[in-house]
N, C-alpha and C positions, 0 to 999 in steps of 0.2 A: 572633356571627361570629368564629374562629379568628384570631387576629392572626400565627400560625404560617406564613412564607411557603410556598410549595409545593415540593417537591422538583426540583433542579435538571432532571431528564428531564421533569418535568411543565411546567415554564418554558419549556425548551428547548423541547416541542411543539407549547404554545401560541403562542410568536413564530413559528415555521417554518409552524405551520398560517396565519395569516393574511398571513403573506407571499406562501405559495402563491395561498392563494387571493384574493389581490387580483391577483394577473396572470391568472391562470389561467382559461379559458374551455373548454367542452365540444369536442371536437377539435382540444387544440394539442397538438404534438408537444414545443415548445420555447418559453420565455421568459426574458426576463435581469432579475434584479433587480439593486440596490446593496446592497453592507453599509450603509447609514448607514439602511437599514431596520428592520436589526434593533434600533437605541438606539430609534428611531421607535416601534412599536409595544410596545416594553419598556416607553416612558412611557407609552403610551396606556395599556397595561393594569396600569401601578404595578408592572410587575417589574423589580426587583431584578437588574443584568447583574454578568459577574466582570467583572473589569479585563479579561482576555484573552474581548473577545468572539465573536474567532472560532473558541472554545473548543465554542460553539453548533453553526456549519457545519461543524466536525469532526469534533462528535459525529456527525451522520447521513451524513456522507461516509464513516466509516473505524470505527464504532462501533456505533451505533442505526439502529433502523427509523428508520423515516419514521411519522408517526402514522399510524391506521389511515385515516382521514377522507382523507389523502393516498394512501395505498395502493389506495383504494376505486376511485379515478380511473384506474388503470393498465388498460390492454389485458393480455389474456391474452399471455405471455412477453415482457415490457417490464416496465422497473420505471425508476421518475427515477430517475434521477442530480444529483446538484447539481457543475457543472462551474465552473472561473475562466472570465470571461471578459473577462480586462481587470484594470486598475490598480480594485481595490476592488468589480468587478464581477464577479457568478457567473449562471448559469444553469441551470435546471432543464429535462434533456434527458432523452426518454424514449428508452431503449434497453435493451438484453439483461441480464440478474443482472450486481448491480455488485459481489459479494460471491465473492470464490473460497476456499473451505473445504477445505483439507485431506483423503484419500481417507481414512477409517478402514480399510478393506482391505489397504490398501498395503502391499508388502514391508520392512521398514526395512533397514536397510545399516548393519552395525558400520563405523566408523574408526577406529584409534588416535588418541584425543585426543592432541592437541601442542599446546591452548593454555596458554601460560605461566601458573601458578599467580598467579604478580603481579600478571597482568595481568586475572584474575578478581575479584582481590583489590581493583581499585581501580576496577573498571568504575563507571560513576556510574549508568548505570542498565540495563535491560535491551534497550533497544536496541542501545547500544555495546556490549554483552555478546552481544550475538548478530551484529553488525559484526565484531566481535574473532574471534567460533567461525568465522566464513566466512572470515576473512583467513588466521589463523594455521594453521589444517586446510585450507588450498589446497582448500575444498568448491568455489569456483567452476571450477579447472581440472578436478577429477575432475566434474561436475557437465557440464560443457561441452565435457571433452577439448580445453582448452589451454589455452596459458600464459596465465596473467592477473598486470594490475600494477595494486594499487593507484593515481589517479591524484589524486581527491581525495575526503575528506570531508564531507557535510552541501554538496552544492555550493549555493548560494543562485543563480538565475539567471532570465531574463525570458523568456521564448517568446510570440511574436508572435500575439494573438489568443486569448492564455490568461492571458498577467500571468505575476507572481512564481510560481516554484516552487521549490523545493528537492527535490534528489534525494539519499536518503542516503548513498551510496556509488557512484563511478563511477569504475569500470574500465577499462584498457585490456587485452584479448588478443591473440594473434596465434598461428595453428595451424602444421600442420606445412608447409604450402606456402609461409608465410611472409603470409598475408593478415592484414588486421589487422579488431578489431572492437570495438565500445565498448558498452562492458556496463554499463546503472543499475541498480543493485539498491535497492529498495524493501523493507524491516526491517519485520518489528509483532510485536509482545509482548502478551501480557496479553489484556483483551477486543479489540483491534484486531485488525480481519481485512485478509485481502490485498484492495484495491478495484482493481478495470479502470480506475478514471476515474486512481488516480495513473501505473500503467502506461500508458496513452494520453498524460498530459502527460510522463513519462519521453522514451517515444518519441518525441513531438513536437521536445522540446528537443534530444536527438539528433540528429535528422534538422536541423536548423536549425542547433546548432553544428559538428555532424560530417558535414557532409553528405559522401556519398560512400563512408561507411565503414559497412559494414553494421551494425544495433544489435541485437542480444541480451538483449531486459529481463529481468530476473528478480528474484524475488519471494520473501523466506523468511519464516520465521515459525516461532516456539518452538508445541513440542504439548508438549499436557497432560503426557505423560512425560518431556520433556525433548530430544525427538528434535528435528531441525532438517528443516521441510519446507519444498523448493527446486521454485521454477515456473521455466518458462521461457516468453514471453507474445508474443504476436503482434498487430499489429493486421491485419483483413483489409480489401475492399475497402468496406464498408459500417462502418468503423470501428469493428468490433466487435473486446473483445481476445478470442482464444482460445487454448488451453493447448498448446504445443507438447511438451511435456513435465513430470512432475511426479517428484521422487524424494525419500524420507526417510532420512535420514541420522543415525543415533545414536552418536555419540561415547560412548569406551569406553578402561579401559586396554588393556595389550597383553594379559593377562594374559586377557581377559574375549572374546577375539577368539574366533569358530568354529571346531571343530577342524578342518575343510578348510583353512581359510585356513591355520593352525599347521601343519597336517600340508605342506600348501604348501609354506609359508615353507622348511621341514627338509628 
């Protein structure tokens, strides 16, 4: 027998598979488990956790399928979600694709890049680097048609009946009649995709700190070429999010702009 541990997706599937299915029974829709399950079954089954274990629940929240054994259980257009639900508590709720993907079709949009070379230069990693393209290229006012301010970074905050969240940039705007709106935006890079379940706790928190002021979530993410693709996310009355809008956005010098827009500009 291999003394060779198993590869971390294959650890990760094996703790999430018997988590599920120690709650899970033939027609539920929803059940809440604790994290202090996941060290639980790690020992039962001699694996090996990282320091950061809920490096685990992030993989299949914002990253990874779900195993297929977990998949197998889904209704046709339902898929789990694993949701907060509470100080240390989450839950596995069956609802609509938690995954929003990018349109390959889609038109893309020149901008004259205006992000400061420096500040390229010292991003730490590619989330702030893609925080930075949104801020500095004012993508959220063309993106939204208005003024938007920066109000904080990486907010760390509680919402009631979800626990700890963090939203990674939150916005304040205000349009041309003078109304005001508070805008989270949620960043992924890399293999991270855009998830409804962070959108739904974005607007949650929203509604709960800002109550009264309309909230506009939105959602970016780096494509393969380099382009920056911008959601705009809604929740509706059955708590589903849906897309209000999607547009891509490639940054460019001036030099590299369409000749309409040149001939425009002249």
């Amino acid at each position: 027998m291999s003394d060779v541990p198993p590869k971390r997706e294959n650890r990760y599937s094996a703790i999430i598979e018997k988590i599920f299915f120690a709650h899970w029974k033939k027609g539920m829709n929803e059940f809440e488990f604790e994290r202090a399950e996941i060290e639980d079954w790690a020992e039962k089954l001699r694996i090996k956790l990282p320091k950061n274990q809920g490096d685990l629940l992030y993989s299949f929240r914002f990253r990874a399928l779900l195993p297929s054994s977990i998949r197998a259980t889904q209704p046709k257009g339902k898929e789990w979600h694993i949701r907060l639900a509470g100080r240390a508590h989450y839950k596995f709720k069956l609802a609509r694709e938690n995954r929003i993907v990018p349109r390959a079709e889609l038109v893309t949009i020149k901008i004259p890049d205006a992000t400061p070379e420096l500040i390229g230069t010292y991003a730490l990693d590619d989330e702030q680097a893609l925080l930075a393209i949104v801020r500095y290229n004012r993508l959220l006012d063309i993106f939204l048609g208005l003024t938007t301010y920066s109000l904080q970074n990486h907010l760390r905050t509680t919402v009631k009946g979800i626990g700890q969240i963090e939203i990674d940039e939150l916005y304040i705007g205000i349009d041309k009649q003078g109304c005001h709106y508070v805008i989270p935006v949620q960043a992924k890079t890399g293999t991270d995709q855009i998830s409804v379940v962070q959108a739904q706790q974005d607007i949650a928190a929203c509604a709960e700190k800002f109550g009264g002021i309309r909230c506009r979530a939105i959602s970016v993410q780096f494509m393969d070429d380099g382009s920056v693709a911008m959601f705009e996310l809604t929740s509706d009355k059955d708590d589903d999010i849906k897309i209000v809008e999607e547009r891509h956005y490639k940054l460019v010098p001036a030099d590299e702009l369409d000749e309409a827009i040149r001939s425009y500009r002249s």
